[in-house]
C-alpha positions in Angstrom: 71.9 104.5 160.9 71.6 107.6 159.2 67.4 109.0 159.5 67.8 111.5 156.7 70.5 111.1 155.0 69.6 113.3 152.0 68.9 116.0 155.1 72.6 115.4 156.6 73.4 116.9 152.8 72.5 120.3 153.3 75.2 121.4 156.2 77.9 121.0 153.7 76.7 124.2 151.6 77.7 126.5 155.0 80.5 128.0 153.0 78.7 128.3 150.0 75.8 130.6 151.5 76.5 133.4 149.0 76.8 131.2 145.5 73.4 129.9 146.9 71.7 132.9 147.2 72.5 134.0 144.0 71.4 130.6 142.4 68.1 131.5 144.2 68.2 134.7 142.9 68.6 133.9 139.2 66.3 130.4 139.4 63.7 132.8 140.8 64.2 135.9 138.1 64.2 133.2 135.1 61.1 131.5 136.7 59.2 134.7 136.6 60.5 136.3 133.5 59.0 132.5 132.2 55.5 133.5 133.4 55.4 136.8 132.2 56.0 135.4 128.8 53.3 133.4 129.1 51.0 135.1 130.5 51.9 138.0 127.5 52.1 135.5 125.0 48.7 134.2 125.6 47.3 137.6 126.1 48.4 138.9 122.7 46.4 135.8 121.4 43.5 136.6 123.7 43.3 139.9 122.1 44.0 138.8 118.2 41.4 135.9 118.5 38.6 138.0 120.6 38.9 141.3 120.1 40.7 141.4 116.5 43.5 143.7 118.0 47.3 143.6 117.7 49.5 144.1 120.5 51.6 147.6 120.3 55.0 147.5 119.1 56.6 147.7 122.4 54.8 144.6 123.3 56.9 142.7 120.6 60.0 144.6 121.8 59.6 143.4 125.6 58.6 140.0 124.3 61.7 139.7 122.4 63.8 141.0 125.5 61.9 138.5 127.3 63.3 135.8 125.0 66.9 136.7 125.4 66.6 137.7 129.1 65.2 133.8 129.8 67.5 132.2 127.4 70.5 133.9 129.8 69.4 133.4 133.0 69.1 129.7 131.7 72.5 129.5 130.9 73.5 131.5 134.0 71.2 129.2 136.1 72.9 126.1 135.2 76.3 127.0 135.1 75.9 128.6 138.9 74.3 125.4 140.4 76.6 123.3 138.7 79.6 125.2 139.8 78.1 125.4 143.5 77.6 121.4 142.8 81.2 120.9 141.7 82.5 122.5 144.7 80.5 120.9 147.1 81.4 117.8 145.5 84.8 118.1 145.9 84.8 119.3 150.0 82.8 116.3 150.2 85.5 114.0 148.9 87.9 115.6 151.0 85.8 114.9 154.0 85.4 111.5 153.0 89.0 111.1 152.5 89.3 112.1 156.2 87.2 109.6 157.3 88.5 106.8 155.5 91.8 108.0 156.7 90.7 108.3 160.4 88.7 105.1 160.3 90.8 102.6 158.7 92.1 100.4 159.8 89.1 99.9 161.7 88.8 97.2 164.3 85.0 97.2 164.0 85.2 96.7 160.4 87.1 93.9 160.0 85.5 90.9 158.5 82.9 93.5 157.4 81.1 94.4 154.3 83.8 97.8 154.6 86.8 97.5 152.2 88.5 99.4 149.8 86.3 98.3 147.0 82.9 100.0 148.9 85.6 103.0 149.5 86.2 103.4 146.0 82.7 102.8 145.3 81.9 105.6 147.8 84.4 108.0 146.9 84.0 107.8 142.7 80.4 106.9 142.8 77.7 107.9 145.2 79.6 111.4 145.2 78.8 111.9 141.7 75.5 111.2 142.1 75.0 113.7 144.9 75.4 116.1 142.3 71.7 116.6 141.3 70.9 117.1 144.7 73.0 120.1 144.5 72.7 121.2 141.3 69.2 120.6 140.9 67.4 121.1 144.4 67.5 123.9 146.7 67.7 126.9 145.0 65.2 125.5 142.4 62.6 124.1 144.7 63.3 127.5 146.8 62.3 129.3 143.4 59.6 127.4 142.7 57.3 127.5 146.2 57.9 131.6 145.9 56.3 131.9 142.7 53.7 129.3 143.7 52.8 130.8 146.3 53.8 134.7 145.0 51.5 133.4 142.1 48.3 132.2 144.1 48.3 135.0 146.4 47.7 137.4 143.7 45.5 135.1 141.8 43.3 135.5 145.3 42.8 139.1 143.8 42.1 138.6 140.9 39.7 135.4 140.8 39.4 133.6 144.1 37.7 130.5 143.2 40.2 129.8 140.9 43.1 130.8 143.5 40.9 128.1 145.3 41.7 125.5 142.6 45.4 126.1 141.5 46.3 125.7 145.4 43.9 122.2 145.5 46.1 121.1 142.4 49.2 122.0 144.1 48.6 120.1 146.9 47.2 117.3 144.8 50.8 117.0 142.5 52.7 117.3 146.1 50.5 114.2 147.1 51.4 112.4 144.0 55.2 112.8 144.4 54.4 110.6 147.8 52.1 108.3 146.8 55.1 106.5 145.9 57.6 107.2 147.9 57.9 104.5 150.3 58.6 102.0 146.8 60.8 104.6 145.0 63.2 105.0 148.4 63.3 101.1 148.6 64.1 100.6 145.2 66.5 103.5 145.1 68.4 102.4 148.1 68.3 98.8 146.2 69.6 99.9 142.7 72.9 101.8 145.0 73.5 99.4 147.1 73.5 96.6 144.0 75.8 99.0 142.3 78.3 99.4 145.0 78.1 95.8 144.8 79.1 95.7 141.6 81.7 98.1 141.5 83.3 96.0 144.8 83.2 93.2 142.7 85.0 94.4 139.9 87.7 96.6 142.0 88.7 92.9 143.6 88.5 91.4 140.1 90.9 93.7 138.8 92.5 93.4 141.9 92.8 89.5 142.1 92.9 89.3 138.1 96.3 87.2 138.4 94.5 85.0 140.6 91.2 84.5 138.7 93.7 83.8 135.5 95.5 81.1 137.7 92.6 79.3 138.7 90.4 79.5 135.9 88.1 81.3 137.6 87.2 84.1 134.5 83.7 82.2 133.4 82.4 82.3 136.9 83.9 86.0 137.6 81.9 86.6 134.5 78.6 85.0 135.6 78.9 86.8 139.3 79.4 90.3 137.5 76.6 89.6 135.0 74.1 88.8 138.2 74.9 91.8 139.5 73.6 93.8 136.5 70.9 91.9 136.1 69.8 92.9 139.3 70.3 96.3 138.9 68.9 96.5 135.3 65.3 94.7 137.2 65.2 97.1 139.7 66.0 100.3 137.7 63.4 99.1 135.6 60.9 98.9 138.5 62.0 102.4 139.6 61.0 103.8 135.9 57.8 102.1 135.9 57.2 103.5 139.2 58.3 107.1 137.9 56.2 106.8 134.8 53.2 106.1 137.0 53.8 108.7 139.4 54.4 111.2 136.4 50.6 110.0 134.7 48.9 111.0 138.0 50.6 114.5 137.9 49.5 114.7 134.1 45.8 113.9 135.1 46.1 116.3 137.6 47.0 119.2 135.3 44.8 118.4 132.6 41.8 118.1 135.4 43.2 121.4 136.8 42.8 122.4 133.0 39.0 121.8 132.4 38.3 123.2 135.9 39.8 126.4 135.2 38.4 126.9 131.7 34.4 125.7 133.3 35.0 128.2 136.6 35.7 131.0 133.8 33.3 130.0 131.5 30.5 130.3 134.7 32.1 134.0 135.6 29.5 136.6 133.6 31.7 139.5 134.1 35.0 137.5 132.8 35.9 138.7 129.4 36.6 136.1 126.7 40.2 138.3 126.1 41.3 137.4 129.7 41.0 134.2 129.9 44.3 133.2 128.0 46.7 134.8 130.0 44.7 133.9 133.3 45.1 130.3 131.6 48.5 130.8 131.1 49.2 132.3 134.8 48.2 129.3 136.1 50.0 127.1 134.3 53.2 128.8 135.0 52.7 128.2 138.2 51.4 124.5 137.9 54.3 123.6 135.6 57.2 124.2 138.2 55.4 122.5 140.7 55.2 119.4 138.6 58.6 119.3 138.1 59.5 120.1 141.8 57.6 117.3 142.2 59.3 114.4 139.8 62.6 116.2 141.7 61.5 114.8 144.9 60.8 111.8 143.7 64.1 111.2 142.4 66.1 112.6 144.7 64.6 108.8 146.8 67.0 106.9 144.8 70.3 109.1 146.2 69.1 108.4 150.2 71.2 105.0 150.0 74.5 107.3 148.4 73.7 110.4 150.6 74.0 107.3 153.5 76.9 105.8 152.5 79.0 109.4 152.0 78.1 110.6 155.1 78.7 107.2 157.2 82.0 107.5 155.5 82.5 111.3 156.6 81.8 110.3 160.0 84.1 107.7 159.7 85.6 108.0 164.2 89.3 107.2 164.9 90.5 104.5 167.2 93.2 107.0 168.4 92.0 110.8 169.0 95.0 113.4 168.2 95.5 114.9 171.9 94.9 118.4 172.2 97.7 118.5 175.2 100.4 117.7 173.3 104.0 116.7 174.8 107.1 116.8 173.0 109.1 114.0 171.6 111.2 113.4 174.2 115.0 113.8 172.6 117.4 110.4 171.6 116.7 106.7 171.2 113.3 105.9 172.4 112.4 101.7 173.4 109.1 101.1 174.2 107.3 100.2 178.0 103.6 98.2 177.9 102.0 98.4 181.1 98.8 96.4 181.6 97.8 96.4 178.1 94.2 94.6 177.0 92.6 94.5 174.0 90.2 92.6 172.5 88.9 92.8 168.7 84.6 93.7 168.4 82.9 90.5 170.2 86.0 89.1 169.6 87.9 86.8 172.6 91.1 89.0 174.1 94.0 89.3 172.1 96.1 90.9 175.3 94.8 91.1 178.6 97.2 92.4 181.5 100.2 92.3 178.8 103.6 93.8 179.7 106.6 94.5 177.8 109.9 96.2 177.8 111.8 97.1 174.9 115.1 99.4 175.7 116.4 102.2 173.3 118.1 100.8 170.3 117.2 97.4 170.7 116.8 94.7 168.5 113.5 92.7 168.8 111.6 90.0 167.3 108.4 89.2 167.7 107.3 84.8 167.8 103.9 83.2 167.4 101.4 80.9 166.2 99.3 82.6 163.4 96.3 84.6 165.1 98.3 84.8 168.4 98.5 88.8 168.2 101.6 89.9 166.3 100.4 92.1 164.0 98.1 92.9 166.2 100.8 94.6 168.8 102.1 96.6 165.5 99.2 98.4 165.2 99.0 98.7 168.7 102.4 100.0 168.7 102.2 102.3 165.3 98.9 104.1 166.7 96.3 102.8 165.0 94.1 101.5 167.3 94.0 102.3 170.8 94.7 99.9 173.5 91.2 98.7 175.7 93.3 99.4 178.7 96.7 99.8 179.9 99.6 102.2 178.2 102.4 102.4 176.2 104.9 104.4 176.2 107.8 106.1 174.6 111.3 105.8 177.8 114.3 107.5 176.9 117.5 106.0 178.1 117.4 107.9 180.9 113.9 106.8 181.8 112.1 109.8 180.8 108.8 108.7 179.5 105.8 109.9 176.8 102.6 108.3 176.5 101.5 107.7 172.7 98.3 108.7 173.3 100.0 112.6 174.4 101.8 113.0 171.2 100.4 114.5 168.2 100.1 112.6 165.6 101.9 114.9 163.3 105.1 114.3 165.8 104.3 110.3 166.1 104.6 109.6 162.5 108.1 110.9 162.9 109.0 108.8 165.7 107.5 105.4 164.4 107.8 104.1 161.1 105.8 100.5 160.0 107.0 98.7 156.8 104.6 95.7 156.8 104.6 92.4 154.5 102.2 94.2 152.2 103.6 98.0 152.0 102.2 99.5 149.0 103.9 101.0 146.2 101.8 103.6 144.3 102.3 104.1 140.5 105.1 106.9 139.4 108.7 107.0 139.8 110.7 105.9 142.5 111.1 109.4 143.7 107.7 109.8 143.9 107.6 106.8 146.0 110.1 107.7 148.7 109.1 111.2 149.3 105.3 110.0 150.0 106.8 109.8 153.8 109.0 112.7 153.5 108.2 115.4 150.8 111.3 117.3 151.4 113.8 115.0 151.5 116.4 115.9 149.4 117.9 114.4 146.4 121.4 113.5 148.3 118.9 111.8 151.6 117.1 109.9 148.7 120.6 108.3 147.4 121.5 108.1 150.4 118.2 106.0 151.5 118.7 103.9 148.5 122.5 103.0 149.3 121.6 102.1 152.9 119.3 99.6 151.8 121.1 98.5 148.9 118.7 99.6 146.2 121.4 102.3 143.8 122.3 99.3 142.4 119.6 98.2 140.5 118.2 101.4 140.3 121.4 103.2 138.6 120.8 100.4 136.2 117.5 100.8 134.9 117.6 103.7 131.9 115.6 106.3 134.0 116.9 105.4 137.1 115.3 107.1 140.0 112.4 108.3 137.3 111.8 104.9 136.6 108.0 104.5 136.8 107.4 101.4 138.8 103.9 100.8 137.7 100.7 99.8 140.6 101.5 98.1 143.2 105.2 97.5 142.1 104.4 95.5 139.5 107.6 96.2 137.4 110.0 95.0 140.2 110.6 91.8 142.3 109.4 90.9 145.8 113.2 92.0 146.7 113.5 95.5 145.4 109.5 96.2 146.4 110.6 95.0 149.7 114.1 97.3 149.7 111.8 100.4 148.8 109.2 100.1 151.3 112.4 100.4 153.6 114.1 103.1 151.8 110.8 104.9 152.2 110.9 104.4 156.0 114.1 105.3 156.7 114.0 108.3 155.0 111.6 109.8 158.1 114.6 108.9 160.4 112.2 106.6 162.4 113.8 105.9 166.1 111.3 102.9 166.1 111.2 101.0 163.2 108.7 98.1 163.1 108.5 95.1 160.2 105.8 93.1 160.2 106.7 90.3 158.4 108.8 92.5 155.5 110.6 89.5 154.5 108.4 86.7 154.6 107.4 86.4 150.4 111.3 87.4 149.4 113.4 84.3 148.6 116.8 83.1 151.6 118.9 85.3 149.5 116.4 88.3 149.2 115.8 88.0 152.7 119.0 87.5 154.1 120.5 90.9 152.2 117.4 92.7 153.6 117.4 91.3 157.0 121.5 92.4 157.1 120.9 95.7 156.0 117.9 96.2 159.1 120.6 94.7 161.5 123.5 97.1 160.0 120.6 100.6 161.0 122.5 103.1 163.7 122.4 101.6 166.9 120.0 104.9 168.0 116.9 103.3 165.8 114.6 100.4 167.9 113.8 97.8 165.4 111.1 95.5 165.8 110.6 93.0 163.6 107.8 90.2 163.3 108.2 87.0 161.3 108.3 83.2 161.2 111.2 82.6 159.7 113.7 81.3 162.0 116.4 83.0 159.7 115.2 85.9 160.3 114.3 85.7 164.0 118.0 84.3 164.5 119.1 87.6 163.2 117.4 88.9 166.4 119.4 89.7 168.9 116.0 89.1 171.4 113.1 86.7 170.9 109.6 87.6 172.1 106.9 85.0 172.4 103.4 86.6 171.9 100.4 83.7 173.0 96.8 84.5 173.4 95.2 84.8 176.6 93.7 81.6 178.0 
């Protein structure tokens, strides 16, 4: 758990040291060219009311600078913190985009309250919120406790009891900002977490929307979504009441600040009626930012439980650490050699425990077993993306010559091993855009030639755009067949020398996955191709059967 989250914020403005400076610098210039028109505004009152005088000409001329000069730096401020904010914003997706990526799959989080739809939530959500911390916090607050306490400091020249007062009242609308700050952070935390709730919910209803049409289920999808809001709608509206409470006390502080100031100068003999407006007006300007510093604070509570979230997500660790001592890919087929392997899934029972296996270069493999026995388990094992408890694996050479996985990088693994598993996703765009995910450079005559190997030109060359036909989310436009030929067009066009299916054919119909399963037997005889399924057609196809069984 993350102490201070809102704190853990603040490292990620490093490389923005200069745009925050001159945010400071601005926030600080328009705060005081603010004052000064306040204090000269009530002065030229002071002297019209009291001592029946005018203000010379160049009075109204440096007022009406004034005027524009604050009206600029306004505009300045804002569009400097926002653009600071913005930027931020968008090296903190990237970092959370590295941790998803180096965290998931996760075996920790499996079972968990972590899935994509508290990613998305993450990513499009609590990010966005985190812009008022940066838009709206440091160099403002910065700005605002130098001409506080620029402000009081020469006050303590000019009129120390009320110096005296102004710093009381600071320190009392500080105070008030906490009073409630134990319920705001609990509600705050409440209203994110019931949000990333709710947008969980409905990123697995549009998911599952086939599903919930099937079964009926829309009224009680409905009824689920609508308790979420409620919830959210009761505790934002706690929140506000606790905000509009919080802002009364500051207001009872100022006006008492008010009549304290105006009876200390009333009690002064030697204070001139004249001076007392802009004195007034001083203070003020110094009281006012403070306030608002103060309802900033108080809201940036409710962004703790998204300031949390983003950096749990940024710290997301890896089950497999890219080696700094890097090996080369040994050259040729590669099979596979598990010495001693164990692993076991958090306070789970063992899934392996002292397991060996020998696969030789260019082999042909399948994988048997009972549901839960470990199958897709040893994939992930074998693609790198969790690390073995104990034990190794290795990449052997036909000559013996051997590379752990854990020595490659894992820039030089992905080339080596390729996974096409029973639910490989297609992204929405073409089919180009599809295949080159794995390989951006592959070339227009590799992609044809991907697509003939698996026996996808035909249906493709039929289709009016061809290979610019957009295949919609997920696939959607094209059958369990042709998704299932893409995946592996996809694949093969990294030039894998292991190639591992996990259970690729298993929702494509006997003629589907009888053209698919003769294309992966008809690969080079260089490629290792391990395949997992329950199919006894397909494990026939096999030229090797390996029984996985849990530990007893």
């Amino acid at each position: 758990m993350i102490r201070h989250p809102i704190l853990g914020l603040v490292p990620y403005l490093r490389g923005e040291t200069r745009g925050l400076a001159w945010a400071f610098a601005v926030s600080l210039l328009s705060s005081l060219t603010l004052a000064a028109l306040m204090v000269g505004a009530a002065w030229a009152v002071g002297l019209a009311v009291v001592e029946h005088r005018t203000p010379p000409p160049s009075f109204w001329v440096l007022l009406g600078i004034g005027v524009l000069m604050r009206a600029a730096l306004t505009w300045q401020e804002m569009d400097l913190s926002h653009s600071l904010a913005y930027r931020v914003l968008a090296a903190l997706r990237m970092s959370l985009f590295d941790g998803f990526a180096r965290s998931t799959p996760s075996r920790s989080t499996l079972g968990g309250s972590a899935h994509s739809g508290d990613q998305a939530a993450a990513a499009m959500g609590d990010i966005e919120k985190l812009e008022f911390f940066y838009a709206h916090t440091i160099a403002q607050l910065t700005a605002t406790g130098v001409v506080a306490l620029g402000g009081i400091g020469l006050l303590v020249i000019v009129h120390p009891v009320m110096a005296a007062t102004v710093l009381v009242s600071v320190l009392l609308l500080l105070a008030c900002s906490r009073i409630f700050v134990a319920r705001s952070r609990r509600l705050g935390e409440s209203i994110q977490e019931c949000s990333s709730a709710l947008s969980a919910r409905v990123v697995e209803s549009l998911t599952g929307r086939r599903e919930i049409i099937g079964f009926g289920l829309q009224s009680r999808v409905v009824d689920d979504l609508d308790r979420f809001t409620r919830r959210s709608a009761s505790l934002q509206r706690q929140l506000d009441t606790t905000s509009v409470l919080t802002a009364g006390l500051r207001d009872v502080t100022i006006v008492s600040t008010a009549v304290a100031l105006f009876l200390i100068a009333m009690a002064t003999p030697d204070l001139s009626l004249a001076v007392l407006p802009p004195l007034m007006a001083g203070c003020f300007a110094m009281l006012g930012p403070v306030a608002d510093a103060g309802s900033i604070l108080s809201q940036l509570h409710s962004h703790r439980a998204s300031a949390r979230r983003v950096l749990e997500g940024i710290g997301g660790k890896s089950e497999m650490s890219d080696t700094a001592a890097r090996r080369p890919v040994p050259a040729g087929a590669l099979g596979l050699d598990i010495v001693g392997l164990a692993f076991r899934y958090a306070g789970g029972s063992p899934v392996f425990k002292d397991y060996n296996l020998t696969i030789a270069p260019g082999d042909r493999v399948a994988l048997r077993g009972a549901s839960g026995a470990g199958k897709t388990t040893l994939a992930h094992l074998l693609s790198r993306l969790w690390a073995p408890d104990q034990g190794r694996i290795d990449l052997v050479t036909a000559k013996g010559h051997r590379v752990g996985m854990g020595e490659l990088s894992d820039a030089d693994f992905r080339t080596v091993v390729a996974v096409v598993g029973q639910d490989a996703l297609l992204f929405h765009g073409t089919v180009i855009d599809n295949l080159r995910l794995g390989a951006p450079h592959a070339t227009e005559d590799q992609i044809v030639s991907a697509l003939q190997q698996v026996g996808a030109d035909d249906f493709i060359e039929a289709w009016p755009d061809g290979r610019d036909t957009v295949i919609g989310e997920r696939g959607a436009a094209l059958s369990g067949g042709q998704q299932a030929r893409l995946c592996l067009a996809r694949a093969l066009l990294v030039r894998p020398r292991i190639l591992i299916l996990d259970e690729t054919t298993a929702s494509l119909d006997p003629t589907a996955e009888d053209a698919v399963t003769r294309l992966v037997q008809g690969l080079p005889r260089d490629v290792t191709v391990i395949t997992i399924a329950h199919r006894a057609s397909t494990l026939a196809a096999s030229g090797r059967i390996i029984d996985i069984r849990r530990p007893s």
